[in-house]
Kinemage of the C-alpha trace (Angstrom):
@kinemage 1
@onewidth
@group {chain A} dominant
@subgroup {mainchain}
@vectorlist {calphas} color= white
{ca unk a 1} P -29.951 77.396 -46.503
{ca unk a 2} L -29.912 81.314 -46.319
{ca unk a 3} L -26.141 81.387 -44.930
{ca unk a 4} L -24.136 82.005 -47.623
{ca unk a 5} L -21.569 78.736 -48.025
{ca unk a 6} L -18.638 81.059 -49.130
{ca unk a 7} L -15.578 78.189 -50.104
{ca unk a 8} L -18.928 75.264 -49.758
{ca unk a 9} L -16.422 72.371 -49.766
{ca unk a 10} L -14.307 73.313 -46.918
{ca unk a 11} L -17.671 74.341 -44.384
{ca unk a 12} L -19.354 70.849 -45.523
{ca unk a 13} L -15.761 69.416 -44.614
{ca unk a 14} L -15.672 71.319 -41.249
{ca unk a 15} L -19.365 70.171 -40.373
{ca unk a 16} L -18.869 66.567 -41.362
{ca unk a 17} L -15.929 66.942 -38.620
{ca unk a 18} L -17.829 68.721 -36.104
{ca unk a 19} L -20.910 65.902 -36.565
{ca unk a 20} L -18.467 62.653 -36.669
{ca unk a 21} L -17.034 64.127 -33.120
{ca unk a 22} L -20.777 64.740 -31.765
{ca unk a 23} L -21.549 60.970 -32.361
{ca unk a 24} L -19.167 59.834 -29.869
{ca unk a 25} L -20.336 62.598 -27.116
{ca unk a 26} L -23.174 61.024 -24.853
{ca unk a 27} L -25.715 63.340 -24.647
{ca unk a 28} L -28.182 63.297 -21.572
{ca unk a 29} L -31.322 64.505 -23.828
{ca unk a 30} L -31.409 61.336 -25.880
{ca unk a 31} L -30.272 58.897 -23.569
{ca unk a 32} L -33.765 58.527 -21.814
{ca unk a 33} L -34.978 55.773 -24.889
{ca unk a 34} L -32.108 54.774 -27.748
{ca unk a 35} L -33.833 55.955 -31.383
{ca unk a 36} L -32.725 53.713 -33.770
{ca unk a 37} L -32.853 55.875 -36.838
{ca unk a 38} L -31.659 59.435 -34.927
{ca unk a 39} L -30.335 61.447 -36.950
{ca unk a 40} L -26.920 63.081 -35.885
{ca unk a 41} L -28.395 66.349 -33.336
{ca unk a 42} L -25.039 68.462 -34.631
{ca unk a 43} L -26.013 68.278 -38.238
{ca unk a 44} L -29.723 69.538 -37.583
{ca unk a 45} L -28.682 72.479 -35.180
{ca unk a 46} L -26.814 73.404 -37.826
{ca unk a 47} L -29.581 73.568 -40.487
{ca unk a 48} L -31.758 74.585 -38.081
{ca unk a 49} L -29.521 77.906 -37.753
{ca unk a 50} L -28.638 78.204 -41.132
{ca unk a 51} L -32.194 78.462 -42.466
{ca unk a 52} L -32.459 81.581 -39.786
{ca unk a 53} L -29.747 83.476 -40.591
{ca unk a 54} L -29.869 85.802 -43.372
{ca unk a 55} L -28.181 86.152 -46.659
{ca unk a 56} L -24.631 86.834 -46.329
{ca unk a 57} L -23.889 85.473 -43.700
{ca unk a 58} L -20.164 84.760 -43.496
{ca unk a 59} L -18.477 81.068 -42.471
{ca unk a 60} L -16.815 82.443 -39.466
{ca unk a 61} L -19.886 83.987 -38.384
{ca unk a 62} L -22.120 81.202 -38.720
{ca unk a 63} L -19.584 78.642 -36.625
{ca unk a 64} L -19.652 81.859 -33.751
{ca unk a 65} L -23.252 81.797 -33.531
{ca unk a 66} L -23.686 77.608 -33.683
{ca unk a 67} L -21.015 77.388 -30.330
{ca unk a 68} L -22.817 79.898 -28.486
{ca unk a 69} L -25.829 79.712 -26.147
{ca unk a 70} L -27.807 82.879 -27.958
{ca unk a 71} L -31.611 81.701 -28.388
{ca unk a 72} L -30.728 82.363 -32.192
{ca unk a 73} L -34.448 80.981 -33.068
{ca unk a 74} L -36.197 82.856 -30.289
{ca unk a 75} L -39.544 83.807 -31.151
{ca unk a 76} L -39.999 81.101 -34.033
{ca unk a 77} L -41.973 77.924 -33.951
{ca unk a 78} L -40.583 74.818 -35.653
{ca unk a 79} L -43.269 71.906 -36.401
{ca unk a 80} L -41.991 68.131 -37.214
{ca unk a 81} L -44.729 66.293 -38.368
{ca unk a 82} L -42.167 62.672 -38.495
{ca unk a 83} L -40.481 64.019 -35.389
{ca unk a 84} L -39.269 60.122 -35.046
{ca unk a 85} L -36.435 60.265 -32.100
{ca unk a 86} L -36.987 63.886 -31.450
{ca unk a 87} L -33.520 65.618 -32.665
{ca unk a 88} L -34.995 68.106 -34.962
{ca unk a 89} L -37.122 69.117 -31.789
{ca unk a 90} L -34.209 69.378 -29.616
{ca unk a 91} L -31.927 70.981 -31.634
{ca unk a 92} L -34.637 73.852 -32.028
{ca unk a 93} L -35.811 74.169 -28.653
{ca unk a 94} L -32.155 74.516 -27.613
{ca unk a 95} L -31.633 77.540 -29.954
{ca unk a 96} L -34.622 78.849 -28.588
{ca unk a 97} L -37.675 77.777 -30.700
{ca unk a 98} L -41.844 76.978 -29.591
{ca unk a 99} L -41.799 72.930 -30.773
{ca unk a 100} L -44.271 71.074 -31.846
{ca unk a 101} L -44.195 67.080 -33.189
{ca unk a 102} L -45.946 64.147 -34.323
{ca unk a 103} L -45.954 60.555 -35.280
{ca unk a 104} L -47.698 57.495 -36.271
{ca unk a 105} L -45.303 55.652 -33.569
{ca unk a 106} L -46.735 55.875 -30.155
{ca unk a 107} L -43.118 55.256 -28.792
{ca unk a 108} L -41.913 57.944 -30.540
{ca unk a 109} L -44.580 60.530 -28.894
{ca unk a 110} L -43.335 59.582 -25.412
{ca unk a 111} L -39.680 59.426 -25.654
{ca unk a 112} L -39.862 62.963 -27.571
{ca unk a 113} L -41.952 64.245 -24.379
{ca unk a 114} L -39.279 62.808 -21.953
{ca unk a 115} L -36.011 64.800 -23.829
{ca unk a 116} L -38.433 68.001 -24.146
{ca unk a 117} L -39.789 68.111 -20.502
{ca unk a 118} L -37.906 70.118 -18.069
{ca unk a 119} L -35.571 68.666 -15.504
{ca unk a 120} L -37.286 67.994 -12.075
{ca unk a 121} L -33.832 68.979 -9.454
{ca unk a 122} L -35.648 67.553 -6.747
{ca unk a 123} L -36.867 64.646 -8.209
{ca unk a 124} L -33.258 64.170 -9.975
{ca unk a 125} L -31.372 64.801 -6.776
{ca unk a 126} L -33.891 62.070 -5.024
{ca unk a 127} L -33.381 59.341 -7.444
{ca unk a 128} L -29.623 60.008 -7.859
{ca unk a 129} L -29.373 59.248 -3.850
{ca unk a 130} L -31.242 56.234 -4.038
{ca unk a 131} L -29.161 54.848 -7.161
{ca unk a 132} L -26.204 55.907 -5.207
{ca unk a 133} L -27.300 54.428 -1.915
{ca unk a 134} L -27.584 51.061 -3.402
{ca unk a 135} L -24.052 51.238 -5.588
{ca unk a 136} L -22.387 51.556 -2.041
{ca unk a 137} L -24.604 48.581 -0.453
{ca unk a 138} L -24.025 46.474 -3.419
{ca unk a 139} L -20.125 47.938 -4.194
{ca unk a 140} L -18.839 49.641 -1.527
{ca unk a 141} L -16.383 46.327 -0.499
{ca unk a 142} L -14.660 46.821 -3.978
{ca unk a 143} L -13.745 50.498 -2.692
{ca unk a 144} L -11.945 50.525 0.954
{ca unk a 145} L -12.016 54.107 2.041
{ca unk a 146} L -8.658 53.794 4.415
{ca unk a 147} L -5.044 54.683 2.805
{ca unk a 148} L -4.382 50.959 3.117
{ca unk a 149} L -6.413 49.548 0.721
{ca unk a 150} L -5.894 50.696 -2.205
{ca unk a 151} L -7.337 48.616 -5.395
{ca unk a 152} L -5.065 48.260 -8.283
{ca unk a 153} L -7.170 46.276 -10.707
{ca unk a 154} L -10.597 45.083 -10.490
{ca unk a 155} L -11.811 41.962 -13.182
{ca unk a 156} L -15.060 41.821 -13.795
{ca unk a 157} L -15.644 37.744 -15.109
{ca unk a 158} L -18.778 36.428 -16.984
{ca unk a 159} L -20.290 33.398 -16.365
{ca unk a 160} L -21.466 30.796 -18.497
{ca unk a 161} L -23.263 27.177 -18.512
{ca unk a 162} L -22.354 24.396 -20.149
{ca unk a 163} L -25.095 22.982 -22.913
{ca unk a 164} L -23.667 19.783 -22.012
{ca unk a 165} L -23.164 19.270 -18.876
{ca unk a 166} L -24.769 22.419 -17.168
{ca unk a 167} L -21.573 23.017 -15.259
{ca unk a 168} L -21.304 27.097 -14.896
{ca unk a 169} L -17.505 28.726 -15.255
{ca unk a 170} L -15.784 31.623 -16.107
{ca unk a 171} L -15.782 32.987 -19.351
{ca unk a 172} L -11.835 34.062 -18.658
{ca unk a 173} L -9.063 31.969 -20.138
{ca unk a 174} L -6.528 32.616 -17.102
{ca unk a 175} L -9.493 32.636 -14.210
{ca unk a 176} L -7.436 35.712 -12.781
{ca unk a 177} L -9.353 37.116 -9.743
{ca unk a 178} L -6.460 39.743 -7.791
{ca unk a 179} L -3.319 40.280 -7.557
{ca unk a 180} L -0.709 41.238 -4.451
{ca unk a 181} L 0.245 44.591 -5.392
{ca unk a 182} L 3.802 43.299 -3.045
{ca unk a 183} L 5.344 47.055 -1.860
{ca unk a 184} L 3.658 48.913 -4.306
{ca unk a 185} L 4.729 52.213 -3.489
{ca unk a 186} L 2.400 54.029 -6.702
{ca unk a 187} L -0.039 52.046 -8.029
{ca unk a 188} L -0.492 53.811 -10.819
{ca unk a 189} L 2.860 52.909 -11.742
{ca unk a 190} L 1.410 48.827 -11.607
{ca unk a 191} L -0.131 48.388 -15.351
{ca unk a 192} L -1.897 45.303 -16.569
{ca unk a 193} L -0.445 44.891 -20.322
{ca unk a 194} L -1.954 41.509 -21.419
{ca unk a 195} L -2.469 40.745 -24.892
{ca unk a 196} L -4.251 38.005 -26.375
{ca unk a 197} L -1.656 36.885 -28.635
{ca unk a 198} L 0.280 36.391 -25.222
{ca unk a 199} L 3.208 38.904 -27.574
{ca unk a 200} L 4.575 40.521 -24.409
{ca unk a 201} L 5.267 36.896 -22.630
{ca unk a 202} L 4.090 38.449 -19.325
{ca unk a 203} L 0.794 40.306 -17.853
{ca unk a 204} L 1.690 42.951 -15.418
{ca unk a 205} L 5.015 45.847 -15.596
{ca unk a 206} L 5.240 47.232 -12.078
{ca unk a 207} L 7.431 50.746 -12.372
{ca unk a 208} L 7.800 50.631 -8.872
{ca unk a 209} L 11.276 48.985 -9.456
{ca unk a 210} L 14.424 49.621 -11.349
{ca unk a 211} L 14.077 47.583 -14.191
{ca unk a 212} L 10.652 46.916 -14.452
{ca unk a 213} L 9.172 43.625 -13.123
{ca unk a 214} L 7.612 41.604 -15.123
{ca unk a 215} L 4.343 39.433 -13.875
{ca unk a 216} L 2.789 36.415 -15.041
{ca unk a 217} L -0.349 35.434 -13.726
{ca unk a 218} L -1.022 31.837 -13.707
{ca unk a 219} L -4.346 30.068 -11.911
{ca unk a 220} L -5.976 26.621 -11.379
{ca unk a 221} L -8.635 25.107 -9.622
{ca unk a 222} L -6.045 22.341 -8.211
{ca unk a 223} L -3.708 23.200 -5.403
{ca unk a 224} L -0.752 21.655 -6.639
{ca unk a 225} L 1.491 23.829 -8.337
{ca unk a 226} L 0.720 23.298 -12.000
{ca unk a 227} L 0.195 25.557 -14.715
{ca unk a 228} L 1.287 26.034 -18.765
{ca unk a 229} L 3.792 29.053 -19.985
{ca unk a 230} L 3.818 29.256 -23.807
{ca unk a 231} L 7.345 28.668 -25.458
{ca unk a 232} L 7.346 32.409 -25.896
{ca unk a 233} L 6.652 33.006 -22.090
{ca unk a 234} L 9.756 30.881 -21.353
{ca unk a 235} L 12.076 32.689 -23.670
{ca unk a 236} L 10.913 36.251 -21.853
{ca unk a 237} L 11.442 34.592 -18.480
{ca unk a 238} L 15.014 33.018 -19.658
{ca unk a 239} L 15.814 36.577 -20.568
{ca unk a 240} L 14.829 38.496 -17.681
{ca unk a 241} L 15.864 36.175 -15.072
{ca unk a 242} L 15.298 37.800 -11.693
{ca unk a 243} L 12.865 40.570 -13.283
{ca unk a 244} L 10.308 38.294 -13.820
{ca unk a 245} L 8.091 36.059 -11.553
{ca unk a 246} L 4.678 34.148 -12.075
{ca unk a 247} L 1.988 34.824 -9.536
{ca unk a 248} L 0.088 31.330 -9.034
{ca unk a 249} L -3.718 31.332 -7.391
{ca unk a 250} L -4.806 27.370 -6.387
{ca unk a 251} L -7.569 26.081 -5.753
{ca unk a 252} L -9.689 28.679 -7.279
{ca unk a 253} L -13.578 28.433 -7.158
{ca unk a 254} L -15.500 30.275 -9.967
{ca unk a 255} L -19.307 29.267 -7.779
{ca unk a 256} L -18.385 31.843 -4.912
{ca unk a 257} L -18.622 35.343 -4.987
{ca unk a 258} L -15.647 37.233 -6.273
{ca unk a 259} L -15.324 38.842 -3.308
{ca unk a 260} L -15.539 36.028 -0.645
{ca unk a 261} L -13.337 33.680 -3.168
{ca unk a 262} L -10.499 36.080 -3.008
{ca unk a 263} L -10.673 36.465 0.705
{ca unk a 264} L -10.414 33.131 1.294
{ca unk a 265} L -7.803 32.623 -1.009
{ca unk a 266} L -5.634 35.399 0.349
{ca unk a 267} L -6.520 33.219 4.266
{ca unk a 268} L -4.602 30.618 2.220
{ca unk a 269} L -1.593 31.891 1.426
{ca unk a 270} L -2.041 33.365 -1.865
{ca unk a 271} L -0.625 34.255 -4.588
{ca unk a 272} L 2.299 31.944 -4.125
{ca unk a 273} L 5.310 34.091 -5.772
{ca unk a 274} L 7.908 32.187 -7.963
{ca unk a 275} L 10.522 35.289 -8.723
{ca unk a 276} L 13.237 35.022 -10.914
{ca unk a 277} L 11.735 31.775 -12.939
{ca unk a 278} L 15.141 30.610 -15.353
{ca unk a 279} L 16.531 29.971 -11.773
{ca unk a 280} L 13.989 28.339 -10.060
{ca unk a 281} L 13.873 25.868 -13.232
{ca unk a 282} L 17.900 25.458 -13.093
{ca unk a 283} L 17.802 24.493 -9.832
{ca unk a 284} L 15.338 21.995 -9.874
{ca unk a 285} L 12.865 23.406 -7.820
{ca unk a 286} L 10.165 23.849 -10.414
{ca unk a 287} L 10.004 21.354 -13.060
{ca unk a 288} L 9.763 22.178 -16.931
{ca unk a 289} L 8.565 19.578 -19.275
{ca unk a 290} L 8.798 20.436 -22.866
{ca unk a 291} L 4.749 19.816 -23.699
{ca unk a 292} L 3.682 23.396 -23.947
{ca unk a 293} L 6.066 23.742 -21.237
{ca unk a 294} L 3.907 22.425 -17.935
{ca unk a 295} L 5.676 23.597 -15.057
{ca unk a 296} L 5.330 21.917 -11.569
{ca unk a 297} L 7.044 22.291 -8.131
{ca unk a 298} L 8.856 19.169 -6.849
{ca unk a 299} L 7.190 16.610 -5.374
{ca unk a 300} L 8.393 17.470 -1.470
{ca unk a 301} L 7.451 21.340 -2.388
{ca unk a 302} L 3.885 20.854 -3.641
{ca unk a 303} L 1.389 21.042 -0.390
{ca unk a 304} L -1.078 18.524 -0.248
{ca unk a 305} L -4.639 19.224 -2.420
């Protein structure tokens, strides 16, 4: 390396930094074919330029020449004859370098060909409408162009089948489709806050109010009111009283389309909204019983499955 590494630790330390940040940038060159064994592009432009620069060269010089867009290898020809994923190759021809590869791995010689052939605009502006045309056939429902629709949380749910009995269901624990955002004046001020350890006693904090409410999500493939709120759900409903309220779904249907199921489902009156839950329990119209806490709605309150 002809740049002279004047205080060596702290430049290794500063391009260790600069690399571990360029692994977690996506970069279109090497996204055509994933290279298992690529080796990190920010390290090799870096001793790509150092072996260019002459002697002397200071620190602060060298890190002003690697962020700029000078052809700093212009007129030179690098050669990799293991070129592998193609970074070395890259690297150079981006600084300005003739490139030239090879490899025993036939795989290798085309995806390296891909990242170093120039960008077709027409042909990328023709494929980008047709991958565009069919996200809007395929996904336009999921985003209403009016002022009135406006989508505060999507869920995307994977499905599985049973090895035993071939039944297919969601891979969700709470089969949550939607949610009404109910006067949502800002949706961005609607967060989902789940955990898995259930901590928080509650899914949803809408800032739309003064306090917060609090929202529990509950769902079932019966109609009947019936679903389970963990000892520590009860305690954070106790405690908030009329700031929080469980949002029930029945009769959900994990065989239709997400989209059609929550349609129908809104056609039947849901979410059914139980605000202000330590009340509702007190007064006997939903029914506690201490096994994990099952709560129900009275027998002359449930509608008929």
């Amino acid at each position: 390396m002809a740049a002279k590494a004047t205080g060596s630790t702290g430049w290794a330390r500063a391009l260790s930094q600069v690399v571990a940040k360029d692994r977690r940038v996506r970069d279109s060159a090497y996204a055509a074919h994933r290279w298992w064994a690529r080796r990190p592009p920010a390290l090799l432009r870096a001793l790509l330029l150092a072996t260019a620069l002459p002697s002397g060269v200071s620190e602060e010089e060298f890190w002003e020449r690697y962020a700029s867009e000078e052809p700093h290898l212009l007129g030179k020809t690098v050669y990799d004859p293991f070129m592998g994923g193609g970074s070395t190759l890259v690297e150079a021809q981006r600084l300005g370098a003739s490139v030239m590869g090879s490899d025993v791995d036939p795989m290798s010689v085309r995806i390296v060909k891909a990242e170093l052939a120039p960008v077709d605009g027409k042909k990328l502006r023709h494929y980008g409408k047709l991958l565009l045309d069919h996200l809007r056939e395929e996904l336009s429902w999921l985003f209403p162009s009016g002022p009135e629709a406006a989508p505060l949380h999507y869920f995307s749910i994977a499905e599985v089948q049973c090895p035993a009995c071939t039944e297919t269901g969601a891979l969700y624990r709470s089969l949550v489709l939607v949610r009404d955002p109910i006067n949502a004046d800002d949706p961005t001020a609607v967060r989902w806050v789940a955990r898995d350890d259930e901590s928080l006693g509650y899914d949803i904090e809408d800032s739309n109010f003064s306090p917060k409410r609090r929202i529990e999500v509950k769902a079932s493939a019966e109609k009947i009111v019936r679903f389970f709120l963990s000892p520590n759900e009860l305690e954070v409903a106790r405690r908030l009283g009329d700031d929080y309220e469980v949002h029930f779904w029945g009769g959900v249907s994990v065989k239709a389309s997400i989209k059609e199921e929550y349609e129908r489902l809104v056609r039947d009156g849901y979410p059914l909204i139980f605000r202000g839950l330590d009340a509702l329990l007190r007064s006997g119209r939903l029914n506690a019983v201490p096994t994990q806490y099952l709560v129900t709605e009275s027998d002359d309150r449930n509608p008929a499955v």
